[in-house]
N, C-alpha and C positions, 0 to 999 in steps of 0.2 A: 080782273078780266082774265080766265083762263080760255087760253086759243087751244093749246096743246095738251091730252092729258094724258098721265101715265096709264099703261094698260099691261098686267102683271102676264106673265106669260111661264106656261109650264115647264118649261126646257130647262128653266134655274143658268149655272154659266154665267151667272152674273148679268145677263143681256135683258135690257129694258127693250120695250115696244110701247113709242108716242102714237097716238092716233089724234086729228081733229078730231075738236067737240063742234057739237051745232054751230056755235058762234063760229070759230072757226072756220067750218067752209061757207062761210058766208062771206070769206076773204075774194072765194076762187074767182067771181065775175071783176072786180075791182083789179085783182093784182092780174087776170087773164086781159081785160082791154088794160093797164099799165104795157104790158108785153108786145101787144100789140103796136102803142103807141110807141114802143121804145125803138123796135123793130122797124118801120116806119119812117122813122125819122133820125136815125142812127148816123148819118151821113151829115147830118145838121147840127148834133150834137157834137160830134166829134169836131165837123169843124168851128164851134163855138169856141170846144175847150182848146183848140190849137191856139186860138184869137186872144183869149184869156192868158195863155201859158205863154205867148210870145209878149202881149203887154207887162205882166208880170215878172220877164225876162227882160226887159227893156228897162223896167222901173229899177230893179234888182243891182243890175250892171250899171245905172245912169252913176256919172261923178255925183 
């Protein structure tokens, strides 16, 4: 599955140019509602992994 694909550019300089292929931006609705979702609910994530990281701190530390 190629997402990314080379695209040769005149300039030389050694510098490449990736452009999406079709498949590709067929990423942009998927990872744009991910963004959304992440954005959202960032305050609930975060305090997950507090919950997570203090259990884990607990276990760690226990005799």
């Amino acid at each position: 599955m190629n997402l990314p694909r080379w695209a040769s550019t005149a300039s030389g300089h050694g510098h490449a140019r990736y452009e999406l292929t079709d498949l590709g931006h067929t990423l942009h609705a998927p990872l744009r509602a991910l963004q959304v979702w992440a954005e959202s609910h960032v305050e609930g994530v975060l305090d997950a992994q507090d919950r997570y990281d203090a259990a884990a701190d607990a276990q760690t530390l226990a005799p």
